[in-house]
Structure formats: C-alpha cells, structure tokens
N, CA and C atoms of all chains as a GROMACS GRO file, in nm:
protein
  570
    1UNK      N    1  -0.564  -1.518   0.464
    1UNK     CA    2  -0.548  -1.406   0.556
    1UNK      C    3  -0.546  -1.273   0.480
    2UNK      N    4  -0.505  -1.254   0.391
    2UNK     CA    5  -0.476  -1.166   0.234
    2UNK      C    6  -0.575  -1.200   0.167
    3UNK      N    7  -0.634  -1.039   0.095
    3UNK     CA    8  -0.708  -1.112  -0.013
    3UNK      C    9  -0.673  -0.994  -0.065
    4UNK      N   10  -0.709  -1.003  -0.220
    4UNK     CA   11  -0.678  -0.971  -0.350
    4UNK      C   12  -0.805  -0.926  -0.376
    5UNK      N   13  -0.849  -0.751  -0.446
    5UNK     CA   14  -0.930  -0.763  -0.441
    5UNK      C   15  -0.899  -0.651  -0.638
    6UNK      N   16  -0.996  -0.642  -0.652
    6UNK     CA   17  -0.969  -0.594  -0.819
    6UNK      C   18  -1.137  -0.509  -0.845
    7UNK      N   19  -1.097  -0.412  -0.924
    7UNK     CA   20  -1.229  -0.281  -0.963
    7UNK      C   21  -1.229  -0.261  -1.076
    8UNK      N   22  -1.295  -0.198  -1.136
    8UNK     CA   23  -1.332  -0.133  -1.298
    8UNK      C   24  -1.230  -0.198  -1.355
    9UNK      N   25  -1.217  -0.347  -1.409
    9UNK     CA   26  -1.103  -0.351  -1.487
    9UNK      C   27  -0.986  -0.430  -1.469
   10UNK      N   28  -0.939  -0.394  -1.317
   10UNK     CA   29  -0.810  -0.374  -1.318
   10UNK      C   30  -0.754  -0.251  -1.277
   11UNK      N   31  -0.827  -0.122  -1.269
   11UNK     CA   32  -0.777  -0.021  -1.261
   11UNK      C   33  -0.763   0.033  -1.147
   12UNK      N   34  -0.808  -0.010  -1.045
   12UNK     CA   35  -0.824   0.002  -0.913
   12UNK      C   36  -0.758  -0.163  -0.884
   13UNK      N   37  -0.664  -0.183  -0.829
   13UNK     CA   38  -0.640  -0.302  -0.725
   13UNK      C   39  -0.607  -0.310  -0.568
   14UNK      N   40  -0.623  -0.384  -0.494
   14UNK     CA   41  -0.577  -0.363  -0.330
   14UNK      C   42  -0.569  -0.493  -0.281
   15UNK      N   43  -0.467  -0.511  -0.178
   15UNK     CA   44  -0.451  -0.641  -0.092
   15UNK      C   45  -0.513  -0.579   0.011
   16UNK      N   46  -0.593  -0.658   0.106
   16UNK     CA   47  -0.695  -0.647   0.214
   16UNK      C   48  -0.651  -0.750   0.319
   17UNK      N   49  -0.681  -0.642   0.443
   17UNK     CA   50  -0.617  -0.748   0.550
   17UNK      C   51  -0.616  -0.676   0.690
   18UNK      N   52  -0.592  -0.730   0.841
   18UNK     CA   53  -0.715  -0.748   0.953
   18UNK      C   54  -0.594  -0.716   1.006
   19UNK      N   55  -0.583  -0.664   1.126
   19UNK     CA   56  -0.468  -0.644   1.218
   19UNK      C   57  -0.556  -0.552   1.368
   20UNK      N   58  -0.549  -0.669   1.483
   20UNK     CA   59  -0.651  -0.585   1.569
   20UNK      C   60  -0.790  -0.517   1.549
   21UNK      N   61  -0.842  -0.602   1.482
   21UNK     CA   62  -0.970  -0.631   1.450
   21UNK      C   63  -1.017  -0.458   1.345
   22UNK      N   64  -0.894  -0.421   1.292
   22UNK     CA   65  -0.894  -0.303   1.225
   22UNK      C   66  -0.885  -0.380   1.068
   23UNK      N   67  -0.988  -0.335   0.999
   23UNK     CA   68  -0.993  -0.376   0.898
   23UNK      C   69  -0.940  -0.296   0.801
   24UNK      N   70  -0.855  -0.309   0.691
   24UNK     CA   71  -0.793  -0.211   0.579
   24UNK      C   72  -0.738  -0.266   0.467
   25UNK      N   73  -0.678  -0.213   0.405
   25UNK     CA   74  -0.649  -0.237   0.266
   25UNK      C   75  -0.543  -0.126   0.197
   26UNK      N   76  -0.429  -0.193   0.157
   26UNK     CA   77  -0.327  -0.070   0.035
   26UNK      C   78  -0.395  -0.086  -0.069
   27UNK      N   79  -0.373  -0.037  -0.180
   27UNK     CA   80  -0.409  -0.021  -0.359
   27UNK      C   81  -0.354   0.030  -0.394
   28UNK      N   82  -0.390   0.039  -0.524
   28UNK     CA   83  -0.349   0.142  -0.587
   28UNK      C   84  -0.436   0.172  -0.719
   29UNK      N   85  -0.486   0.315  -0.778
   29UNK     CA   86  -0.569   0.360  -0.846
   29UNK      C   87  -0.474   0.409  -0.971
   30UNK      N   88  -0.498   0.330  -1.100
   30UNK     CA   89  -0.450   0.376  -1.252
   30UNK      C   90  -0.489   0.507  -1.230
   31UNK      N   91  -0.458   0.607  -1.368
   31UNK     CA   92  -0.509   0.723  -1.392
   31UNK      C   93  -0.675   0.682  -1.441
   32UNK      N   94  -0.717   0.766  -1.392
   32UNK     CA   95  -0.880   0.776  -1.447
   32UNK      C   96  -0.951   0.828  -1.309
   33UNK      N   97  -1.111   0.821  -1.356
   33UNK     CA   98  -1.180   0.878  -1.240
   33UNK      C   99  -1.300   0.764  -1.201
   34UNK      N  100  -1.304   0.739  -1.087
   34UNK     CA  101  -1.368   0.621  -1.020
   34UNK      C  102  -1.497   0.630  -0.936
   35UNK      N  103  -1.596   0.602  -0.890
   35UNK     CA  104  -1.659   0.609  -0.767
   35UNK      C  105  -1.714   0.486  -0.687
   36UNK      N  106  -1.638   0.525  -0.554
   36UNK     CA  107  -1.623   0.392  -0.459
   36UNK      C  108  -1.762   0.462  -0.375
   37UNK      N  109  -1.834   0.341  -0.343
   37UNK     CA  110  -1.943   0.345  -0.247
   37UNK      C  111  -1.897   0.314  -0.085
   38UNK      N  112  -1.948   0.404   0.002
   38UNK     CA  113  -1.879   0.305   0.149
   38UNK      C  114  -2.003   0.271   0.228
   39UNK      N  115  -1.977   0.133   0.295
   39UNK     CA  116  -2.062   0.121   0.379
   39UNK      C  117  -2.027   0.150   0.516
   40UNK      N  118  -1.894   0.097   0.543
   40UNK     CA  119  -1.854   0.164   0.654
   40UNK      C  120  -1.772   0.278   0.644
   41UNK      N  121  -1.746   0.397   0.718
   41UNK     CA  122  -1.689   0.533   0.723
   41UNK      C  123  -1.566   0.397   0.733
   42UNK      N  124  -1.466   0.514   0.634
   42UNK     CA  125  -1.333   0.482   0.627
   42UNK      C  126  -1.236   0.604   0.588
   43UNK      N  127  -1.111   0.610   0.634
   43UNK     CA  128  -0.970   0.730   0.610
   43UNK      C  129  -0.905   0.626   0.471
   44UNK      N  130  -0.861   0.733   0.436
   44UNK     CA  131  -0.779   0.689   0.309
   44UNK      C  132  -0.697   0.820   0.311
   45UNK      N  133  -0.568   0.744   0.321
   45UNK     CA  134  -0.456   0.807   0.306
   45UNK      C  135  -0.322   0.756   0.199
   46UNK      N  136  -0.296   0.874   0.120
   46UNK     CA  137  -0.248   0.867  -0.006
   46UNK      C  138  -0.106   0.873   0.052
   47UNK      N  139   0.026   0.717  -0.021
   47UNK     CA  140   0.105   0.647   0.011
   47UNK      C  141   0.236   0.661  -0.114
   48UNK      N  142   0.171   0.697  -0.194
   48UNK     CA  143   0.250   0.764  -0.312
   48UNK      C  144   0.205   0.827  -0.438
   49UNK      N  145   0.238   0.924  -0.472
   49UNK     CA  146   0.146   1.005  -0.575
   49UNK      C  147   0.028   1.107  -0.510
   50UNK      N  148  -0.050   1.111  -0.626
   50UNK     CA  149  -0.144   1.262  -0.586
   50UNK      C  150  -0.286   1.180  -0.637
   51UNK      N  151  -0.399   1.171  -0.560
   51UNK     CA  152  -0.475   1.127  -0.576
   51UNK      C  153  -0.579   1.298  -0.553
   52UNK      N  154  -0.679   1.289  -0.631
   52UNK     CA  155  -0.832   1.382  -0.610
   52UNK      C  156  -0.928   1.347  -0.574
   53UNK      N  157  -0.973   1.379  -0.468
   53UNK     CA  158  -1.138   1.352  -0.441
   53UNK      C  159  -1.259   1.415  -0.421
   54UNK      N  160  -1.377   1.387  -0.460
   54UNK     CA  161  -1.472   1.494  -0.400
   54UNK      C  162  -1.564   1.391  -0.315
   55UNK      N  163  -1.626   1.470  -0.168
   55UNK     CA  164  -1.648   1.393  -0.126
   55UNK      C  165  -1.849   1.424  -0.146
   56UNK      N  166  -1.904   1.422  -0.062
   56UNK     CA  167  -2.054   1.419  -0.106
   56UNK      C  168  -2.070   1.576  -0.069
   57UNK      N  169  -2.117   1.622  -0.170
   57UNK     CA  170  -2.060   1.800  -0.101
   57UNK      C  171  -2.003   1.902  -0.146
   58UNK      N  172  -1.940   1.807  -0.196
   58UNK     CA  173  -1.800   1.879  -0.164
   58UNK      C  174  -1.726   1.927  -0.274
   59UNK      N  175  -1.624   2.021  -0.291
   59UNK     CA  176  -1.587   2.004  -0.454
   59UNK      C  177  -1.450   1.922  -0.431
   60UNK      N  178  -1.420   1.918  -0.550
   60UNK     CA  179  -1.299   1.853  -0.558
   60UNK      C  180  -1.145   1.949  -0.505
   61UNK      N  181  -1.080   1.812  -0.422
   61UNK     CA  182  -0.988   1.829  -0.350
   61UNK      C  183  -0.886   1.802  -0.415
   62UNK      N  184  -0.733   1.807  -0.362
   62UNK     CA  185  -0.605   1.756  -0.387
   62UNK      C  186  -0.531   1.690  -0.287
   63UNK      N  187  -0.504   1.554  -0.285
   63UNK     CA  188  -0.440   1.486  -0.128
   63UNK      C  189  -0.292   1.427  -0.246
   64UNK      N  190  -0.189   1.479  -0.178
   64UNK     CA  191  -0.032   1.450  -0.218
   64UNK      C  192  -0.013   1.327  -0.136
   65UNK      N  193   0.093   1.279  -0.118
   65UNK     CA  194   0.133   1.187  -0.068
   65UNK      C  195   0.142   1.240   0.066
   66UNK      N  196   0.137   1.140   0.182
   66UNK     CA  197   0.115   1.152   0.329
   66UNK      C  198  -0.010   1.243   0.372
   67UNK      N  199  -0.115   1.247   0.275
   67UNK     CA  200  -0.203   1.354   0.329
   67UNK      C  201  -0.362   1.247   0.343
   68UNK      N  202  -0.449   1.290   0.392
   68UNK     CA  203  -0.558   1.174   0.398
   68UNK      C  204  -0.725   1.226   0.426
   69UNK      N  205  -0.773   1.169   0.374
   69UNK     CA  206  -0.935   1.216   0.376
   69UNK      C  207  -1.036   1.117   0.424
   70UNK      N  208  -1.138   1.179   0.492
   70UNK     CA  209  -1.259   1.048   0.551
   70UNK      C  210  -1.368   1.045   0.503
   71UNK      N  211  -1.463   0.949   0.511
   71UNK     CA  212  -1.588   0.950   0.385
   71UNK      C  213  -1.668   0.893   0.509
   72UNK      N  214  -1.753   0.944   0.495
   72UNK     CA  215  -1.914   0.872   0.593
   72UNK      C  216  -1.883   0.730   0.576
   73UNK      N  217  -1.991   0.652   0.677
   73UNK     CA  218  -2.040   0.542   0.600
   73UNK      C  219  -2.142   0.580   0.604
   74UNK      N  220  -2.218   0.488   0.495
   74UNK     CA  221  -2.288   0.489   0.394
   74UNK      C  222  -2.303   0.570   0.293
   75UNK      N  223  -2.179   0.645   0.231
   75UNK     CA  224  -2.216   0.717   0.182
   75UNK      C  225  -2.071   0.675   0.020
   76UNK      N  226  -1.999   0.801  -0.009
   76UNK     CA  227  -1.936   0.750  -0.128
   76UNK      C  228  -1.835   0.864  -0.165
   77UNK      N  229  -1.765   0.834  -0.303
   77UNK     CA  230  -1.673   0.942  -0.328
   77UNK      C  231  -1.628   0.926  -0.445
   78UNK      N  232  -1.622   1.015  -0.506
   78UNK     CA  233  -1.508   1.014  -0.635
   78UNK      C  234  -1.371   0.991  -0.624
   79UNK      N  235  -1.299   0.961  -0.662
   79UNK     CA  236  -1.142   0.992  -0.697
   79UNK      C  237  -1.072   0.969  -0.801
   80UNK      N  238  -0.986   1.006  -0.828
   80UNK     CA  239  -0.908   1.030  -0.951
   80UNK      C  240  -0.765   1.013  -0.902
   81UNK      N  241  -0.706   0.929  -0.946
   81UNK     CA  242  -0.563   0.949  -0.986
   81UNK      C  243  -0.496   1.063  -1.085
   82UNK      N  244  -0.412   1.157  -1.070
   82UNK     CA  245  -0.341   1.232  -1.143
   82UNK      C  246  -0.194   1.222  -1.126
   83UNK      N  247  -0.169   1.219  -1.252
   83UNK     CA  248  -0.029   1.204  -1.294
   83UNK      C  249   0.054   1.090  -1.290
   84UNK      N  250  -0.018   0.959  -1.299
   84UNK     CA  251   0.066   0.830  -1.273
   84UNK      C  252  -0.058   0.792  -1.166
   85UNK      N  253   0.005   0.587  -1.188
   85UNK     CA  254  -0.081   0.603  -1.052
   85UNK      C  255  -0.038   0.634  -0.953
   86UNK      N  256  -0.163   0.618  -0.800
   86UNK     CA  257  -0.148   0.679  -0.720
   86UNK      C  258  -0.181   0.545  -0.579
   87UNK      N  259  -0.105   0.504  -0.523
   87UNK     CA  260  -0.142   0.417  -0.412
   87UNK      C  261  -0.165   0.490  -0.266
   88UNK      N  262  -0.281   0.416  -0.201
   88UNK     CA  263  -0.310   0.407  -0.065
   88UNK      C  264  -0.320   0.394   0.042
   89UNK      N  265  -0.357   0.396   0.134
   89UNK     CA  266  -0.417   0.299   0.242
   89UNK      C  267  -0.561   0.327   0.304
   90UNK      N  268  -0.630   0.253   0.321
   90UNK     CA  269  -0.772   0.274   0.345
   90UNK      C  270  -0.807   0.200   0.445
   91UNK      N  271  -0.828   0.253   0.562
   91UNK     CA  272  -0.878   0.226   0.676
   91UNK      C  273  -1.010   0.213   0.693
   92UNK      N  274  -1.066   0.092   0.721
   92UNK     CA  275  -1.214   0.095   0.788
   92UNK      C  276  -1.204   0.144   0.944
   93UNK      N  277  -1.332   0.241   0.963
   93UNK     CA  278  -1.328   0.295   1.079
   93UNK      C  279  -1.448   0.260   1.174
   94UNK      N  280  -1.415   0.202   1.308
   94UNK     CA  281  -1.587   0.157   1.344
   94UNK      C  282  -1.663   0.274   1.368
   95UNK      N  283  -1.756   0.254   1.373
   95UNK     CA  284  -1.914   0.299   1.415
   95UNK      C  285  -1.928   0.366   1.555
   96UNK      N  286  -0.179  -0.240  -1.688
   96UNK     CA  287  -0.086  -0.097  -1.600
   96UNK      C  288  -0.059  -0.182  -1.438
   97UNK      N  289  -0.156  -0.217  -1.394
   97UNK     CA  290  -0.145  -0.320  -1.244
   97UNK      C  291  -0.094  -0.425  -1.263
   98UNK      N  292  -0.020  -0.468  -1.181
   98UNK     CA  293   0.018  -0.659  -1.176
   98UNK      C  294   0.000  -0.674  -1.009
   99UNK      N  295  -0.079  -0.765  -1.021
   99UNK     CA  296  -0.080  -0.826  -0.841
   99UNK      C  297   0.030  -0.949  -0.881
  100UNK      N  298   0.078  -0.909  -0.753
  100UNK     CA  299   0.200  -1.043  -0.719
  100UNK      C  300   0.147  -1.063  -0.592
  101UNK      N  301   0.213  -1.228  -0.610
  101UNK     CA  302   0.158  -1.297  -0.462
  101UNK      C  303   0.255  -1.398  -0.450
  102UNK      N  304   0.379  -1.442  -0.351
  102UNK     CA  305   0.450  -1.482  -0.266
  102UNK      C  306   0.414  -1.611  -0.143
  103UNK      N  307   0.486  -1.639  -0.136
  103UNK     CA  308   0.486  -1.736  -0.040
  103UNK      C  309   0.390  -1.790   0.005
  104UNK      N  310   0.273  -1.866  -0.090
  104UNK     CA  311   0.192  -1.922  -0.073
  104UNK      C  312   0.034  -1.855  -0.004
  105UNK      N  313   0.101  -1.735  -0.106
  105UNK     CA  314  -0.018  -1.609  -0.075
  105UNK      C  315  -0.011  -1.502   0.070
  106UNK      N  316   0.082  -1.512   0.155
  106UNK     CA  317   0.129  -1.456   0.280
  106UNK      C  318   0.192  -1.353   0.218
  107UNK      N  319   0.229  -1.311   0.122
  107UNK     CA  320   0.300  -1.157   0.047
  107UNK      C  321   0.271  -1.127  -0.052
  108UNK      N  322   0.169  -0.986  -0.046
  108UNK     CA  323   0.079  -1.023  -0.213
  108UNK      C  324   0.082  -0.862  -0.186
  109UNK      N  325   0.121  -0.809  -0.350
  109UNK     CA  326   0.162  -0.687  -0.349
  109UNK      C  327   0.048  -0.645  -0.507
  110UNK      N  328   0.072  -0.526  -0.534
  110UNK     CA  329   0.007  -0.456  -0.668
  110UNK      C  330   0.088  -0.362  -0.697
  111UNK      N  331   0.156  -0.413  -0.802
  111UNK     CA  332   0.273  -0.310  -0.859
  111UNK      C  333   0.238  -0.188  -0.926
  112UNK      N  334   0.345  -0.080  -0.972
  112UNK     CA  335   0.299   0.039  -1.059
  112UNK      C  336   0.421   0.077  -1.090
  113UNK      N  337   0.397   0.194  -1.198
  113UNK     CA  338   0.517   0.228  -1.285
  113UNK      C  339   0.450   0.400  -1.274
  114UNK      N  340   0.526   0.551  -1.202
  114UNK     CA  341   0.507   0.607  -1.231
  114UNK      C  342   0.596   0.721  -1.250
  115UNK      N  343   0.636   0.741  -1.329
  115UNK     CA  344   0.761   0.884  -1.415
  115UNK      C  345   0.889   0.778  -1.383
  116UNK      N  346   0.854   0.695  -1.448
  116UNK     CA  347   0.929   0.599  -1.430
  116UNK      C  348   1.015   0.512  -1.322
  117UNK      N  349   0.946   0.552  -1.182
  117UNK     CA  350   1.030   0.469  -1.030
  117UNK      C  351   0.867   0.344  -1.091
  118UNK      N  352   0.924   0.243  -1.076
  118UNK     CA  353   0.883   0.146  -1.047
  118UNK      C  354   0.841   0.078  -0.890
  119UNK      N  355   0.734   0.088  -0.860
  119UNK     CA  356   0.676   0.036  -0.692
  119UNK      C  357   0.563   0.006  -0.711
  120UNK      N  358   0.542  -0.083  -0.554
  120UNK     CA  359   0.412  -0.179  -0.526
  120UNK      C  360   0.397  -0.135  -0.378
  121UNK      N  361   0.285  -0.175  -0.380
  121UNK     CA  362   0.235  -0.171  -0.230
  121UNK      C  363   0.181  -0.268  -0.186
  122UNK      N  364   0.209  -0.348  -0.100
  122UNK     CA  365   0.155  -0.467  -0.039
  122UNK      C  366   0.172  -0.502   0.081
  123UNK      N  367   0.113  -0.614   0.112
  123UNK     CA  368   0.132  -0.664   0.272
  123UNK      C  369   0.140  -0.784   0.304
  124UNK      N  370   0.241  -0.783   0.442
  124UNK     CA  371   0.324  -0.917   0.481
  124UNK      C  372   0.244  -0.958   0.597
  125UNK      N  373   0.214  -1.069   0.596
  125UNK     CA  374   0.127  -1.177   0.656
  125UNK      C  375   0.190  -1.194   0.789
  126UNK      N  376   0.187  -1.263   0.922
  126UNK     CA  377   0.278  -1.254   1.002
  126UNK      C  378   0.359  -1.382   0.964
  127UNK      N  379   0.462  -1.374   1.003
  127UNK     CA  380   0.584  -1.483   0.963
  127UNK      C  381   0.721  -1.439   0.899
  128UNK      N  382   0.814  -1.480   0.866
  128UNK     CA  383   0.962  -1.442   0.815
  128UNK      C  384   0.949  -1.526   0.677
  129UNK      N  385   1.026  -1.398   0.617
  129UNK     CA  386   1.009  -1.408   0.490
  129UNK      C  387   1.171  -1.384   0.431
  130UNK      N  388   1.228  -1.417   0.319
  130UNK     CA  389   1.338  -1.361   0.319
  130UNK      C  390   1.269  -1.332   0.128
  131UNK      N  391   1.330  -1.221   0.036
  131UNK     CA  392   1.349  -1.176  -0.027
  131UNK      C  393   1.483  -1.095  -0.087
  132UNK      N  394   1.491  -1.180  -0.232
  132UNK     CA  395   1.597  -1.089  -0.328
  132UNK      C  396   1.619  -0.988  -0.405
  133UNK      N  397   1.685  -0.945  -0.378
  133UNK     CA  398   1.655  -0.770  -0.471
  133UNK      C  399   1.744  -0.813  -0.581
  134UNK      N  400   1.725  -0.732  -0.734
  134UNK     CA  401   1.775  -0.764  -0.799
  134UNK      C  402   1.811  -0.558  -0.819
  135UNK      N  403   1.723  -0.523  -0.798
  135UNK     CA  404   1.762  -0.362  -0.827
  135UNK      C  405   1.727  -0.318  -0.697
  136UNK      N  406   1.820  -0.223  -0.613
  136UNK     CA  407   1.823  -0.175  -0.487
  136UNK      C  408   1.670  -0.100  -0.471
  137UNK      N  409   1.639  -0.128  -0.358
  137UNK     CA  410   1.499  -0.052  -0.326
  137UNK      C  411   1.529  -0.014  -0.173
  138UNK      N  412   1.378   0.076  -0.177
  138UNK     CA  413   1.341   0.143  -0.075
  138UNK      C  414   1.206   0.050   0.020
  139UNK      N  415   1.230   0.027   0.124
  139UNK     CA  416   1.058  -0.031   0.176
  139UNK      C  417   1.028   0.097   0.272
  140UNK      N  418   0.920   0.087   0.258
  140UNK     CA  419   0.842   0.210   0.383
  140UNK      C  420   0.707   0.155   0.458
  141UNK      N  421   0.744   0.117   0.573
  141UNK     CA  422   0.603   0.074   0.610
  141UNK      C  423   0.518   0.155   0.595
  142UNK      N  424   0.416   0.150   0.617
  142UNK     CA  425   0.294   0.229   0.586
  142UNK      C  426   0.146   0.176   0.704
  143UNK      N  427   0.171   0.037   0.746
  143UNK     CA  428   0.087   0.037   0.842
  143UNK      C  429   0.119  -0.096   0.951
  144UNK      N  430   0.144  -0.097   1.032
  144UNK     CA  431   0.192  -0.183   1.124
  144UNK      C  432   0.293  -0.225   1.172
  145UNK      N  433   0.382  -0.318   1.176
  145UNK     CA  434   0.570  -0.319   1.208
  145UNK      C  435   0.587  -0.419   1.163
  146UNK      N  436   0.732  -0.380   1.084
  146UNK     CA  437   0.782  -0.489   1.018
  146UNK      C  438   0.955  -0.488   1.127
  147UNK      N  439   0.990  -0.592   1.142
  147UNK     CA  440   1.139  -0.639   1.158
  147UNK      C  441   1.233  -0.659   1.036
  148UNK      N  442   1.314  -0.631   1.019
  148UNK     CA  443   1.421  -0.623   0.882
  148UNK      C  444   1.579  -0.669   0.956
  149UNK      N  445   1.631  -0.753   0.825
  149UNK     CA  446   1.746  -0.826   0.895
  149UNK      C  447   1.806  -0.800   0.756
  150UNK      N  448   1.907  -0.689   0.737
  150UNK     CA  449   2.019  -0.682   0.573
  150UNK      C  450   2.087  -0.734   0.634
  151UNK      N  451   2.132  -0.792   0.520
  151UNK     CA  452   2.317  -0.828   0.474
  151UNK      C  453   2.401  -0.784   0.593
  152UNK      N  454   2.438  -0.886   0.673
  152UNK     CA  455   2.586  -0.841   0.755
  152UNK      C  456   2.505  -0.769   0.874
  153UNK      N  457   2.369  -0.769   0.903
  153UNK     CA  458   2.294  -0.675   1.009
  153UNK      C  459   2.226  -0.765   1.114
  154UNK      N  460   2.193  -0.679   1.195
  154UNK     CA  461   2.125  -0.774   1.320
  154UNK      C  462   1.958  -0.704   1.257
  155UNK      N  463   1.849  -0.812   1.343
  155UNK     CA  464   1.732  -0.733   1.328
  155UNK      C  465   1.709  -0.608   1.384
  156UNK      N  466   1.630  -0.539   1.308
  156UNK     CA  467   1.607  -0.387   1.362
  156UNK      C  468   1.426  -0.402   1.348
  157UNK      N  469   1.421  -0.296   1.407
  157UNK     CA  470   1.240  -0.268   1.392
  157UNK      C  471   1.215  -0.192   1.335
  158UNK      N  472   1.104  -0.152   1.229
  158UNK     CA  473   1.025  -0.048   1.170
  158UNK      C  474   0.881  -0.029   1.147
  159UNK      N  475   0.841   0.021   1.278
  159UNK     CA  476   0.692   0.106   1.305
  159UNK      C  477   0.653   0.177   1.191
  160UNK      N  478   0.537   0.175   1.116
  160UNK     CA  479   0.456   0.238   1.068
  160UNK      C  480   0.539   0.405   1.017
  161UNK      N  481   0.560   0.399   0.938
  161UNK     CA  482   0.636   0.611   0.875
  161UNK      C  483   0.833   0.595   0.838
  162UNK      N  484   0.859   0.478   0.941
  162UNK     CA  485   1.010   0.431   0.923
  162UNK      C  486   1.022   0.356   0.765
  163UNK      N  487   1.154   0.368   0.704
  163UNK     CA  488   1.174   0.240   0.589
  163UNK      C  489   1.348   0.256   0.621
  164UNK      N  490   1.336   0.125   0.524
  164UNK     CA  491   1.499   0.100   0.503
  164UNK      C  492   1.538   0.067   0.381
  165UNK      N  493   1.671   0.070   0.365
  165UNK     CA  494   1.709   0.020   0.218
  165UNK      C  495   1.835  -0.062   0.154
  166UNK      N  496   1.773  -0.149   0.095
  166UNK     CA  497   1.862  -0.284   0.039
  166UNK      C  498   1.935  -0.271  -0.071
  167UNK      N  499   2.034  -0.270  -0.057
  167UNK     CA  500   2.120  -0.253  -0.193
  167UNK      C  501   2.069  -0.385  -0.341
  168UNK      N  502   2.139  -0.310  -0.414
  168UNK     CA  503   2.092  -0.432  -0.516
  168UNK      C  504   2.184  -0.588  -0.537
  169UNK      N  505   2.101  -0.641  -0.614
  169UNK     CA  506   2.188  -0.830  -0.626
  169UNK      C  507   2.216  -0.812  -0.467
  170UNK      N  508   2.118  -0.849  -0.365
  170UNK     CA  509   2.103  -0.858  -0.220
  170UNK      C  510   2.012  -0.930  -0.188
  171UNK      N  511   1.974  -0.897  -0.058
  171UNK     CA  512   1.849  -0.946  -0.008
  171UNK      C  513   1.825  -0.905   0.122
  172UNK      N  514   1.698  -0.935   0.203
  172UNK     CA  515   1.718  -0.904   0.299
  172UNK      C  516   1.560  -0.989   0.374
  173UNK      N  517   1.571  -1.004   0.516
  173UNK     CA  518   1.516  -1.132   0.589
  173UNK      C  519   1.408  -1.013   0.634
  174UNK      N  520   1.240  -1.036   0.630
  174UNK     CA  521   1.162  -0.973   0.706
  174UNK      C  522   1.036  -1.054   0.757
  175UNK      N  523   0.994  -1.000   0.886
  175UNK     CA  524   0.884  -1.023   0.932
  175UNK      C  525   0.800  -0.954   0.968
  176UNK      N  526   0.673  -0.959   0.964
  176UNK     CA  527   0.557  -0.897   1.029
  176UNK      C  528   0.547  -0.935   1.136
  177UNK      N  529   0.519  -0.816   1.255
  177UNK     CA  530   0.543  -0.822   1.401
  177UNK      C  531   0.356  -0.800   1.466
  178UNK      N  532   0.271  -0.888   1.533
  178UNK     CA  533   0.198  -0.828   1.556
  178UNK      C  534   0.048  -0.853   1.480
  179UNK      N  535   0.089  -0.897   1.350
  179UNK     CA  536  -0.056  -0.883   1.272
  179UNK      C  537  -0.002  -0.824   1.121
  180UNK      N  538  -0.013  -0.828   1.044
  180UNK     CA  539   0.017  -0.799   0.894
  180UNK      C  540   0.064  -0.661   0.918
  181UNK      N  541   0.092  -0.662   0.796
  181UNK     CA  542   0.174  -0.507   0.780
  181UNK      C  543   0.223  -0.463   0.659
  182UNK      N  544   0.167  -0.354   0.622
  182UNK     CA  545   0.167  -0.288   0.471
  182UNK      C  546   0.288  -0.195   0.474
  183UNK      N  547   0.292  -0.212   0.298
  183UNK     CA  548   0.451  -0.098   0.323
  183UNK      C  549   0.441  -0.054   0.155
  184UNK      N  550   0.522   0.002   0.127
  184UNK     CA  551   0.547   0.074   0.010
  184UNK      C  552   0.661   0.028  -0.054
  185UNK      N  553   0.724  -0.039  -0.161
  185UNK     CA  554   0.854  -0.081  -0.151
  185UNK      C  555   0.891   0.003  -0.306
  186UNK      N  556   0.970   0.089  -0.332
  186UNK     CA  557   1.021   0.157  -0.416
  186UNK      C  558   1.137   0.121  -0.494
  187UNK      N  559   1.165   0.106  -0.627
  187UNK     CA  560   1.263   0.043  -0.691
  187UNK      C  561   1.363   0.164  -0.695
  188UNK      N  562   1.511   0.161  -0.639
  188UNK     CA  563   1.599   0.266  -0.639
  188UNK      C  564   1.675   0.232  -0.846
  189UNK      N  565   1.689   0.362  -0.880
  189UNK     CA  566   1.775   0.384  -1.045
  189UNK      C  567   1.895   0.348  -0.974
  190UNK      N  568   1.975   0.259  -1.019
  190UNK     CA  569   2.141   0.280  -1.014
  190UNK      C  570   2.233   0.400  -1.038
   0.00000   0.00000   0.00000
C-alpha cells in the first residue's frame, strides 16, 4: 500500500501512497540541487525547512515551511534544499 | 544523511533527517492501529489526512490534516489512520 521510493543516491527519499484516488507522497530532499521531471502537474508543499525552486521560467524562488508551489505536467523543476534537509508533500493533481 | 524506516510489516514507513540538530521524519500510516514507543518526547503533525491518537491516561482524540500532538518521553502512544493513509511530520522534542 506504501512504497518506498529513493533518487540521486539517496538524497532525495519519499514514502508514496493513495488516499481517495489522490495520489502523493512526503520526502525529504538532502542539501544539494536536483531536477525532478513531472508527468503529471503536481503541488508540493514544504513540511519542514526551506526548500528553492525554479520552475520552467522562472527564476529561482524561496518556499519556507507551510508554503507551496505547482509545476505543469509534463514539464519539470529544479530544487534545492537549503540549510539542512528539507521535507515535503507532493501532491499529484488530475488533469 | 536519509534512513527509511519501515514498521509493522511495511504499514509505517517513514525517512528520517537531522537538521540544526532536531532530529525528524516524515512518513505515513497505512490504515489500521498502531501503537508506538517514544524513547525521547516528540511532536507529530499531520500533514495530510487524519490520524486518531490515544496518550497515556487519554481517550481517543482526532487530528485533521495542520493539527499535532505531543508524547512525552519513555511513553507511548496508540494511533490510527482514519479514512485512507495519512502523512505527518513527527519531530524529536530536546529534554
């Protein structure tokens, strides 16, 4: 029902999992800088710490904890953890 | 820097972190009752769905999605996922 899912490493990890046919996932992102591809548009909202993103576009942002950003689908994003890591939640969003 | 932990036959599977030194994970509870021991007092914060929580000497209470509660240490405390899984934030409290 849970799955375990793992990125660059180790440096990126997240448990994934279904609730009302809403698909999502917590993580959490080491320090460094990453780029996640999306196929489906998804929100990601930062759960502790300060995560950065730029989205396609866009320059780079600052999301603190309780704050949250959306990405197309099909499209992608940078992010960065600063200052420690930084955990999530990432919502798949339908179509 | 990550450790995935996984529980009760994979129904509680978290990804820990260490940052300015509070120690926390973020993970998610499967539906079912679970009971857990604290050895150092923490904080839980849901973060996406509802969890039920039963401390020490307490009746069950509910906590929707933005609510948390907190367990003293050498404790424990009885939880379930209400509904469909449910993610949370669980924060290690300093003595």
């Amino acid at each position: 029902m849970l799955n375990h899912n793992t990125y660059f490493d180790g440096n990126v990890q997240s448990v994934g999992f279904v609730r009302n046919s809403l698909k999502a996932s917590v993580g959490v992102i080491a320090p460094g800088e990453y780029h996640f591809g999306t196929a489906a548009a998804e929100r990601m909202t930062v759960v502790s710490g300060t995560l950065q993103a730029k989205l396609p576009e866009g320059d780079w942002q600052q999301y603190p904890a309780g704050t949250s950003f959306e990405v197309a689908a099909n499209s992608g994003f940078d992010v960065r953890a600063v200052g420690g890591p930084a955990a999530y939640l990432c919502e798949y969003l339908c179509g």
